[in-house]
Each structure stands twice: as C-alpha cells, then as structure tokens.
C-alpha positions as CSV (number, residue, x, y, z in Angstrom):
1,X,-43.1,1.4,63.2
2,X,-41.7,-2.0,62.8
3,X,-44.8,-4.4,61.5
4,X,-44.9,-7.5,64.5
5,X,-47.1,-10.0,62.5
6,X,-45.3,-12.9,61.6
7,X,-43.6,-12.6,57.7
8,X,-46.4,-15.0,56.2
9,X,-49.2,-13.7,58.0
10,X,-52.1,-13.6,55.3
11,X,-51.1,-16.7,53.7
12,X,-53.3,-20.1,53.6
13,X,-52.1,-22.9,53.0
14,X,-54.0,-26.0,52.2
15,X,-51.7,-29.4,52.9
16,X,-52.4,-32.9,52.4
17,X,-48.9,-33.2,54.3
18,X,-48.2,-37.2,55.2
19,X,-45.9,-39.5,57.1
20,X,-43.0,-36.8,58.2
21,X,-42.2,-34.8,54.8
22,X,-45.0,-33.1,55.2
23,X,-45.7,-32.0,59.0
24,X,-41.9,-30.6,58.8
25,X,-43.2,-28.5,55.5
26,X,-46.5,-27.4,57.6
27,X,-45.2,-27.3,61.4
28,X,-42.0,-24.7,59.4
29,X,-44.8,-22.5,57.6
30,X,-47.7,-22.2,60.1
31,X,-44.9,-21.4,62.4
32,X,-44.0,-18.5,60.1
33,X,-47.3,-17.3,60.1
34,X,-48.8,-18.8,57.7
35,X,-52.9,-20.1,58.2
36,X,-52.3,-24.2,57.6
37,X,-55.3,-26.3,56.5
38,X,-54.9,-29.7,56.8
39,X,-57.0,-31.5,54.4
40,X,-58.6,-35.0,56.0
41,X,-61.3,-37.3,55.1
42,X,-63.4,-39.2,57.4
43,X,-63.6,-42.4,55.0
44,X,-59.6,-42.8,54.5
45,X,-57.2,-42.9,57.9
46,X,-54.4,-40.0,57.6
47,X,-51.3,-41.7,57.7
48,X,-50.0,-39.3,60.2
49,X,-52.2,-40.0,63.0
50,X,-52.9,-43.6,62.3
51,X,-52.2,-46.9,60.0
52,X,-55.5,-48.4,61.8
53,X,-59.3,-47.6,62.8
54,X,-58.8,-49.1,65.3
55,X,-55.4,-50.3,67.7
56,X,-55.6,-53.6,69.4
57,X,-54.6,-53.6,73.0
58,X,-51.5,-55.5,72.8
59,X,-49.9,-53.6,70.0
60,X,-50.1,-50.2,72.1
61,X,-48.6,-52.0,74.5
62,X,-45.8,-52.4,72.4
63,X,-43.5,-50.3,70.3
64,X,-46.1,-48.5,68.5
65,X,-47.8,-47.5,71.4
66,X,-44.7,-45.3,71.7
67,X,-46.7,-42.4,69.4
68,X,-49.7,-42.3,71.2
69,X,-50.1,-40.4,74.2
70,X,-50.1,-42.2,77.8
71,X,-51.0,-45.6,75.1
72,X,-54.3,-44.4,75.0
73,X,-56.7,-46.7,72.3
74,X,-59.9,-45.4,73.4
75,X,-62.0,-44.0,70.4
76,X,-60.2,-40.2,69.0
77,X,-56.5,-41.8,69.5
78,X,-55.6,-40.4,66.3
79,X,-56.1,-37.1,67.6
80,X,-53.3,-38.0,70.4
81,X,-50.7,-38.9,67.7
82,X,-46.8,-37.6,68.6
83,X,-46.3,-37.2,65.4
84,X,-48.9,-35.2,64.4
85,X,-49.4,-33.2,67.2
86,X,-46.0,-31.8,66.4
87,X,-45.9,-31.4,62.8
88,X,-49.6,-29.9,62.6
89,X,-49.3,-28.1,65.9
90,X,-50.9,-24.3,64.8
91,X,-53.0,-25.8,62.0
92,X,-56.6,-25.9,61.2
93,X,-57.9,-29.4,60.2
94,X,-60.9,-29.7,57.8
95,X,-62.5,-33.3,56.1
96,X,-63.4,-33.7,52.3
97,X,-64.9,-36.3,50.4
98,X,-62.2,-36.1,47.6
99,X,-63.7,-39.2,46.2
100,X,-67.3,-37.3,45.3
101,X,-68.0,-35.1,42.7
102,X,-69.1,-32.6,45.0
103,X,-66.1,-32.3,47.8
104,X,-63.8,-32.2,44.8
105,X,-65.9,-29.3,43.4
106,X,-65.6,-27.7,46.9
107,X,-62.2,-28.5,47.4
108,X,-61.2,-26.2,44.1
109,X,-63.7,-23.2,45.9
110,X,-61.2,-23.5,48.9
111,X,-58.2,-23.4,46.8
112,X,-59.7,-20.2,45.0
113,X,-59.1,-18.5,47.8
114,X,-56.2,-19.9,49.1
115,X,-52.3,-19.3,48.3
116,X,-50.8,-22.5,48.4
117,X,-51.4,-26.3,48.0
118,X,-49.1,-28.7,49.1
119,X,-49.2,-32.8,49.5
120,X,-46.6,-35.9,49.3
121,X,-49.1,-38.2,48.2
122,X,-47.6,-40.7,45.8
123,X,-47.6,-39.3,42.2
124,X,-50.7,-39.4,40.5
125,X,-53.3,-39.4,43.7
126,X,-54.1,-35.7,43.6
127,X,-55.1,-36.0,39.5
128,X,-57.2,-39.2,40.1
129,X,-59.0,-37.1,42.6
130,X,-59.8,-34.0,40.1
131,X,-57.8,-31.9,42.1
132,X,-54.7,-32.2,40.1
133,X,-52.3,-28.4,38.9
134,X,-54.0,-28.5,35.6
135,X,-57.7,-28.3,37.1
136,X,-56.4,-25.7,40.1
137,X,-53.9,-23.8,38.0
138,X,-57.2,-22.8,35.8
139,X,-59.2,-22.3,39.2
140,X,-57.1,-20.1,40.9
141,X,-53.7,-18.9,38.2
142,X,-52.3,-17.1,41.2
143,X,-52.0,-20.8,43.3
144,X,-48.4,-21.9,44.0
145,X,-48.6,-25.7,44.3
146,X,-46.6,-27.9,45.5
147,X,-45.7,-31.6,45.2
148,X,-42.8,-33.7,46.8
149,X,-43.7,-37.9,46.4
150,X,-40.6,-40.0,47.3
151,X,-39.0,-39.8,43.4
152,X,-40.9,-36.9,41.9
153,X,-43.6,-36.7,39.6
154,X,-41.8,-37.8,36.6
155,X,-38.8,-39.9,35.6
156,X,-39.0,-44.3,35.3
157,X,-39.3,-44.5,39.0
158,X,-42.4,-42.1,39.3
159,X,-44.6,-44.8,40.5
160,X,-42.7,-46.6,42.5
161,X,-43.5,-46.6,46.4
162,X,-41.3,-44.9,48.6
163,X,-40.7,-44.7,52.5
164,X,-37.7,-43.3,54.3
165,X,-35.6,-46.5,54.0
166,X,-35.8,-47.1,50.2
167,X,-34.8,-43.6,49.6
168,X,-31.8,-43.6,51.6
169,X,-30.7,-46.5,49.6
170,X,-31.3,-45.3,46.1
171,X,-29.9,-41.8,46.9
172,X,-26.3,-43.5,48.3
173,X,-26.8,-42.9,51.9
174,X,-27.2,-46.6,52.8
175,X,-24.2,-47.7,51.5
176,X,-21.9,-44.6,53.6
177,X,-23.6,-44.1,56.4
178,X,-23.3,-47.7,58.3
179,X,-20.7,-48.7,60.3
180,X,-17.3,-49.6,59.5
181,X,-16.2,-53.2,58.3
182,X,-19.9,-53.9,58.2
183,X,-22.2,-54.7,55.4
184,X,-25.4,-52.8,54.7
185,X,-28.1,-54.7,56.1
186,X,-26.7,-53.2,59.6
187,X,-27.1,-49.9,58.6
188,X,-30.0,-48.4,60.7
189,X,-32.5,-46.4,58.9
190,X,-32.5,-42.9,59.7
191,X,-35.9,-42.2,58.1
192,X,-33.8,-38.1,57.3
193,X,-35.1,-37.9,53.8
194,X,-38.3,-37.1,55.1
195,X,-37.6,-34.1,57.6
196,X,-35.1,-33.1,54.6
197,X,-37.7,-32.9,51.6
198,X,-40.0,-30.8,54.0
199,X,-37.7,-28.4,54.9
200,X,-37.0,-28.0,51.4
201,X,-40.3,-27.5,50.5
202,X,-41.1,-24.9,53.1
203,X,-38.2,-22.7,51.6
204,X,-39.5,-23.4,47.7
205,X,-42.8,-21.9,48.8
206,X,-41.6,-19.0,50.2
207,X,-39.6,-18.2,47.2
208,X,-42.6,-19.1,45.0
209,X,-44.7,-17.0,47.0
210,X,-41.6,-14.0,46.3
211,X,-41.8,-15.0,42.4
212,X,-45.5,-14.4,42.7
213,X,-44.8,-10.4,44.0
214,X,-43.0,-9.9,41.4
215,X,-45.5,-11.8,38.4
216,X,-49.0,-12.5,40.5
217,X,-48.9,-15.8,38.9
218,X,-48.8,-19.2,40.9
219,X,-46.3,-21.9,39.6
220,X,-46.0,-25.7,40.4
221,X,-42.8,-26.7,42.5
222,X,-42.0,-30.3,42.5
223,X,-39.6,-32.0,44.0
224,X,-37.9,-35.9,44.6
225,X,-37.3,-36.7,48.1
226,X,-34.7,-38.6,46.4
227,X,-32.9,-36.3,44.4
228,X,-32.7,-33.7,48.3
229,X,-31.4,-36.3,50.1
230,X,-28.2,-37.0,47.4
231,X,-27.3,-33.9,48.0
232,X,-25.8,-34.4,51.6
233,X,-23.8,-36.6,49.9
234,X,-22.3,-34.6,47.4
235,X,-19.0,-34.2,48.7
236,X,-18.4,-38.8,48.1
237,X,-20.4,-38.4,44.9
238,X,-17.6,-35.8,43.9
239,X,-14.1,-37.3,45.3
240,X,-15.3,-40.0,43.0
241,X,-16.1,-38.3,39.9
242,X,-12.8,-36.0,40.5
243,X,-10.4,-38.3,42.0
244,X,-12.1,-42.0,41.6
245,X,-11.9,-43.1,45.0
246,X,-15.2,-44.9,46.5
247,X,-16.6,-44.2,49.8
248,X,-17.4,-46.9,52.0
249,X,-19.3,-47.1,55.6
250,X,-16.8,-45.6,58.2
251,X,-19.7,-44.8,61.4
252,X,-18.1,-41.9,63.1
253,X,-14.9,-41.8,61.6
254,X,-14.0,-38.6,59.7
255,X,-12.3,-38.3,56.5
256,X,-9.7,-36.2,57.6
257,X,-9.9,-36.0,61.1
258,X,-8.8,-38.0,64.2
259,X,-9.5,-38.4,66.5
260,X,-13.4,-37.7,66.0
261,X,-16.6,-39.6,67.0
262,X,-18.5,-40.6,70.3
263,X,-16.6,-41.7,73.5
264,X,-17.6,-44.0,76.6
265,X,-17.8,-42.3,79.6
266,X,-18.1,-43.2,83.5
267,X,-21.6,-44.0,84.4
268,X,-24.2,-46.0,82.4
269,X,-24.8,-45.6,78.8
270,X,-23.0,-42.3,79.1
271,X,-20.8,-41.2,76.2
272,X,-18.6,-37.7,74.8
273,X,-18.8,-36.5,71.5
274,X,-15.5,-35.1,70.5
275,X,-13.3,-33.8,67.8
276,X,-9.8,-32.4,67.3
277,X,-9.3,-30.5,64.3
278,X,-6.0,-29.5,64.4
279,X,-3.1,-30.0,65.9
280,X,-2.8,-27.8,68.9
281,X,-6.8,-29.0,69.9
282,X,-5.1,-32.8,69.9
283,X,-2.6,-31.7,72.4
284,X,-4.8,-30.1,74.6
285,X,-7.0,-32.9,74.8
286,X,-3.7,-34.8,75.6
287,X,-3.6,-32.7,78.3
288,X,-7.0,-33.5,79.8
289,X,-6.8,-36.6,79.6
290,X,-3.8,-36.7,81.7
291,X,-1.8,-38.2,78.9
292,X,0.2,-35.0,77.4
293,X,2.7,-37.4,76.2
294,X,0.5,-38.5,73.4
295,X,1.5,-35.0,71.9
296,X,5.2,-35.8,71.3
297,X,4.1,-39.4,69.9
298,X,5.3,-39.9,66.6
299,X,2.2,-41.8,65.7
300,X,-0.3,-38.9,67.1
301,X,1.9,-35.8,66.2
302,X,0.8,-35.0,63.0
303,X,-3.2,-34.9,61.3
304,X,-1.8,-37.5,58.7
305,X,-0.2,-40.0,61.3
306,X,-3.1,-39.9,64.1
307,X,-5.7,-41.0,60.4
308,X,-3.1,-43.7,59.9
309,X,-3.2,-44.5,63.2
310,X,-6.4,-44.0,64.2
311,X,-7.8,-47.2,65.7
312,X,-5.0,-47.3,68.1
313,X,-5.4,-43.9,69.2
314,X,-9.4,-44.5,69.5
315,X,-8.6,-47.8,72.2
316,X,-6.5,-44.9,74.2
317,X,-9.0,-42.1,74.2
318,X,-11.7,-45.0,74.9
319,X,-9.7,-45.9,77.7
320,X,-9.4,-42.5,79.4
321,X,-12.8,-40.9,79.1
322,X,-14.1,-43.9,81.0
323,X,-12.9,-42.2,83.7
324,X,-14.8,-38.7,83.4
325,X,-18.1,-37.8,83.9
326,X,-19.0,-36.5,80.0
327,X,-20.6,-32.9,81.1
328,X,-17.7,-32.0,83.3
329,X,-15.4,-33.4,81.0
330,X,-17.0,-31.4,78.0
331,X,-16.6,-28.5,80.0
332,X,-13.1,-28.6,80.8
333,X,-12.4,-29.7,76.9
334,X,-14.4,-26.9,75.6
335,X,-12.6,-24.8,78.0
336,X,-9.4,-25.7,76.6
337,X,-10.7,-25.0,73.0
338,X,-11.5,-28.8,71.9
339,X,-15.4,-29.2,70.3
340,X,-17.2,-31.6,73.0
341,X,-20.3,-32.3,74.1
342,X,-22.0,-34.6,76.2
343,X,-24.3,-37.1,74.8
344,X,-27.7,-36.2,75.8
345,X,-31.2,-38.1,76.4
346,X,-34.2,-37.0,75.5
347,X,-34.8,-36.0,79.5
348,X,-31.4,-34.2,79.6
349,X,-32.6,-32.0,76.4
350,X,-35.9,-30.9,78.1
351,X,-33.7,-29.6,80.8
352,X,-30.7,-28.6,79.4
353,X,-29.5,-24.8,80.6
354,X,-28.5,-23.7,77.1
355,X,-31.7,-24.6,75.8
356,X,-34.1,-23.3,78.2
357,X,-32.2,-20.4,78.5
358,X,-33.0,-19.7,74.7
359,X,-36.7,-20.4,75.4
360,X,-36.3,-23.0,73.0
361,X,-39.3,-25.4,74.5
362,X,-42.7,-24.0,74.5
363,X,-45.5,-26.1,76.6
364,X,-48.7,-26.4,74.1
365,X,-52.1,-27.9,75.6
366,X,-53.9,-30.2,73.5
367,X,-57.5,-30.8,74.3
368,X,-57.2,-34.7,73.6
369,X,-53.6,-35.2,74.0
370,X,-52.5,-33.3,77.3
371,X,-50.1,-30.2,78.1
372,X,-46.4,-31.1,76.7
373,X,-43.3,-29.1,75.8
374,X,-42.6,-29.4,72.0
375,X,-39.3,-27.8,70.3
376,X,-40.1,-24.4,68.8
377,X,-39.0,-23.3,65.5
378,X,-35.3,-23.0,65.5
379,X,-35.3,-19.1,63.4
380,X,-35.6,-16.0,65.1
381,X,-36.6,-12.8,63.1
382,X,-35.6,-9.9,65.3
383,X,-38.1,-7.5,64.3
384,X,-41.0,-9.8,63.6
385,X,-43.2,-12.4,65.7
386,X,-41.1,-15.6,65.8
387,X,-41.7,-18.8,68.1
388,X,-44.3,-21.6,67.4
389,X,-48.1,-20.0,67.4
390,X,-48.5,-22.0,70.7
391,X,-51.8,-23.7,69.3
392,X,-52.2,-26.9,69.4
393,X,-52.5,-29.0,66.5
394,X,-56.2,-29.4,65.5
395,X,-58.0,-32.6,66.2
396,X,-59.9,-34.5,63.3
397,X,-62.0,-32.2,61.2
398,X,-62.1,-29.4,64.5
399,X,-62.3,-26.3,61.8
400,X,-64.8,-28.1,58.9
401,X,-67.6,-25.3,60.2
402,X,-64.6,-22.3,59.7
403,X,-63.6,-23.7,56.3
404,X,-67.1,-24.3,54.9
405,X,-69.0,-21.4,56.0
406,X,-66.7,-18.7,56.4
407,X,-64.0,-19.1,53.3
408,X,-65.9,-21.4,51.2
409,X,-69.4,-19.4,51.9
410,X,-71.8,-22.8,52.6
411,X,-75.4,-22.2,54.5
412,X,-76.1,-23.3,57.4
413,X,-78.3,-25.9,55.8
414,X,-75.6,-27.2,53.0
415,X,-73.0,-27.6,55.7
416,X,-75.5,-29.7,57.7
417,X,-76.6,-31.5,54.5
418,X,-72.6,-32.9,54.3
419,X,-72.4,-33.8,57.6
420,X,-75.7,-35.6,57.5
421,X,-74.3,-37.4,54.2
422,X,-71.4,-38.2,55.8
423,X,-69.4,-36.6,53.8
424,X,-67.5,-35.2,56.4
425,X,-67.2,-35.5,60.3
426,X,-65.1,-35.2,63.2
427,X,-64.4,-39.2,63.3
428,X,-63.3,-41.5,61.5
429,X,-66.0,-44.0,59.9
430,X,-66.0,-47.8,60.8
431,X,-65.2,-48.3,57.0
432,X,-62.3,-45.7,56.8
433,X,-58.7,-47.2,55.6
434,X,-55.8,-46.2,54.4
C-alpha cells in the first residue's frame, strides 16, 4: 500500500529562521512534512514580522506599509506580516527567554526531543545564548543543526553584518548583474541570496537527516550565504580563470545569444520576453514580425553577426512588438517554436490558466491576517502527500501551551509560573527590540 504521509512526517524542527533565508528554509520543510517550531521571544521583535513595537501611522502609509495586511498598525500587526505569513505558513510558534538561565535550560529539553535546529542569526548569537552545537550536540548527539549567517561561521569576515545587498556585492553579482554601460550604484538589489541560502539549507537537512539513517548521529551543517550565492556565477568566475576575459554588466543581453531579453509591447507597461536560440527560431520570429527579410540580412543571418550587431537589431525588434498585444504575440511565437512569454503582474499570475490549472495557488485563512492565496510548494511527489499543509502561519507564541506541556512535559502550574514571569507571552512587551 503506498504510505500518503508527507516524506518528513515525524520530523521537528526547531528554527530561529530570520529576514528571508530562513522562512524559505522553514516554509520548504514544514511543506514537506515536517512539524516547524519557530522559536520567539516576547522581550526581542522577530525580524520577520517587525523592525518596530510599534509602527507610526504615517510610515504604514508608506512603502513599508506594503508588508502588512490592509496597513493595519493596530496592536498584533506582526502577526499580519507578508512575509511571515508565507515563510512560516504550517508552523508552530512558541516564545523563550533565551536570555535566562531557565528558558535556555528549557530550550535544550525541547531540542532533546527534537531532530533539527536551524537559525541565521549572525555568528556567535546562538553560543552567547548557551544554546550553541557544543552544549546541544552533548544534549541530544542525534540533533542535526544547522547554521547559515551571511559569511559563515568562520573565516576574517565571520563577524561582519550582512543583509542581501552586501552579499551580492562580495560574491560578484553586483558588479554583472546591472545594466549595460552603467556603473554599479544603478544596479538594483535583488535581495536572491536570501531565498538561495534557504533553499540550500532545506536540501542539507534532508541529506543530514539521510546521513543520520545510516549513523543515528546528528552533525552540524554550516553554510555562507555568500559562498551559495557565487555559485550562480560560476560560469564569469570560470571564462576568467580559463580564458581571462572579465565580465561586465550587460542587463538582458546574453552571452551568446541575440536577439534575447524583454520587449515593449502595445498597451501600457506591457512587455515580451523573448529569445532565439538558433538560427531557424530567428527566422521564424522574422516571420511574425512581418519582417521575414531580416532572415536573408547579412547582419542578422548568422548567431555571430546578429551578437555583433545586436543593438541594431534590438531598435528593430523594439519597433515591431510595439505593435502586438504580448499574450497573443507569445502565442503565435511559441507556436512557431520561438521561447516567449508575456510579462506578467502580480494580478496576471493569480489568474494565469497555466497556473491555476496546476493548482499551484492554495487560499490559506489566517485568523489575524485574512483569507489569501499563497504559491504552494513547487515539488510534486506522485505517491506521497505534496502541496503546502494549508495552515496558516502561527501568530506570536499561538503553540507555547503545546510546546511546554506536551513535548517538554511542564505542569500546569510551571507553565503558568512563566507566563506570570513574563517569560513568555502571546505579545510583544513595551520593552521588546530588536
């Protein structure tokens, strides 16, 4: 009979997963399965829901109003957080007082009898709050732990403070990924080495967790945001140490194919993506375009001629998709065998046929932040549960009376003594920061 739970069914996972490295890790596992705690503090704001206690008026009336649902700053509007409604959707929340003696003790009886730890805290955090691999590694040897700050836990820039940005720069992509004939500073930041290292980390647990059939011991995986994110530029890195040559910033341009990039079309702020790889899918676009003589032009003919002639033939494609609408003209180009697709806004994806057909949105409730589709998880396992969980994420501290009486084994009367410490809570404390 084939076995329908989900492949990490079982499996706790206890996260201290910020910004966006780490909801990618934990929205990839719990979606797998796998029974995510997030671990919060009622004294110290989670990056992920909120910078601030509290969110003046006029600033959610701005730009970062943006995250929080319908600009809501009325008191719980961390628990209405974009972000972290998606990256912790599925997930159990529950609050320690790292900074005591005593919620660091119970914070190692929790990771007895859990699987894995993860957290991209900056390096060093986790051991200044006793709850570093050495102290958890002699807790629980079967733990897999895993850490993934900005430049590692080792190494001369260890210490240094790292957001999306800065890491883009230090791993090469700022300096290839901008447009052409411009310098740096107008290179947007695409914030990708966050949603990279998480991904990465979701698939180094998994293999731990393999490692552990096979041994039933735990291990420590640590990895550089950094060091992820130069690998999707490996192919510049090695033209230059094989053949010398320096990459600049080129925008859409391709190395060795034209024409390629994004296209104006008719209508406002409409645009086709396109891309001819050969030869024959040139001509056919020549033919589209009502321009088949472009074909038989000595300076389109060949691969090598339309890359030396490339801005030229850019002005003429420019020139002719501003005629088309970009779906039909995908369409027809598609038809023909040229790759194409129109460029689509975030209200065109919710309803796009391909994806809807797939069942690729899934509407999730939240009791704070409303009923909204989110993306589901993009692997499907044919003979096991797949999808997202379809639980919302959890709001602050929502399972502290799950983790502490029924894993960690408190009384009715310790429990209540924590709460009445404020040790931990459901809200945030005047005198919580960052």
């Amino acid at each position: 009979m084939t076995d329908r739970r989900p492949p990490l069914d079982g499996v706790r996972v206890l996260a201290q997963g910020l910004a966006w490295a780490g909801p990618t890790a934990t929205v990839a596992l719990s979606d797998l399965g796998a029974e995510v705690i997030e671990i919060e503090s009622i004294h110290h704001l989670n990056l992920t829901r909120t910078r601030m206690r509290h969110i003046p008026a006029a600033l959610m009336a701005g730009q970062n109003g943006n995250a929080y649902a319908n600009r809501d700053n009325s008191e719980g509007f961390w628990d209405r957080q974009v972000w972290f409604n998606y990256g912790k959707r599925g997930c159990l929340s529950a609050t320690f007082d790292l900074e005591s003696t005593r919620g660091q003790q119970l914070f190692v009886e929790l990771a007895k009898k859990s699987d894995v730890f993860l957290e991209n805290n900056a390096a060093g955090v986790v051991d200044r709050l006793g709850i570093g691999w050495d102290v958890l590694h002699a807790a629980n040897p079967a733990l897999i732990m895993a850490r993934f700050p900005g430049f590692g836990i080792t190494g001369p820039y260890a210490h240094f403070k790292g957001i999306g940005p800065i890491m883009e720069a230090v791993a090469g992509h700022t300096a290839v990924r901008g447009y052409a004939g411009r310098d740096p500073s107008s290179t947007p930041a695409s914030l990708h080495s966050d949603p990279n290292a998480g991904t990465h980390i979701a698939w180094a647990v998994q293999a731990a967790l393999l490692a552990r059939e096979r041994t039933g011991q735990g291990q420590l995986i640590e990895l550089s945001q950094v060091e992820a994110m130069v690998h999707q530029i490996t192919f510049n890195l090695l033209d230059y140490t094989f053949n010398g040559r320096e990459h600049a910033q080129r925008g859409n341009d391709h190395p060795a194919m034209a024409p390629y990039g994004v296209f104006r079309c008719a209508g406002a702020d409409r645009w086709i993506a396109l891309a001819c790889p050969s030869d024959a899918a040139f001509a056919a676009l020549a033919v589209q375009l009502d321009a088949p003589e472009w074909a038989d032009d000595e300076r389109f003919a060949t691969a090598v001629a339309r890359l030396r002639h490339r801005t030229a033939l850019n002005d003429l494609i420019a020139e002719r998709t501003r005629l088309h609408d970009p779906a039909d003209l995908a369409r027809a180009l598609q038809a023909s065998g040229v790759p194409a697709a129109a460029l689509a806004h975030q209200q065109e994806m919710l309803a796009d046929e391909h994806l809807a057909d797939r069942g690729f949105f899934a509407e999730i409730t939240h009791p704070a932040a409303g009923t909204h589709q989110y993306p589901s998880t993009p692997g499907r396992l044919a003979h096991t549960a797949g999808g997202p969980p379809f639980r919302p994420a959890p709001t602050l501290g929502q399972h502290n009376e799950y983790v502490y009486k029924e894993i960690i084994g408190l009384s009715d009367q310790e429990y209540r003594q924590l709460v009445d410490d404020q040790s931990i809570g459901t809200v945030y404390l005047e005198s919580a920061h960052a």
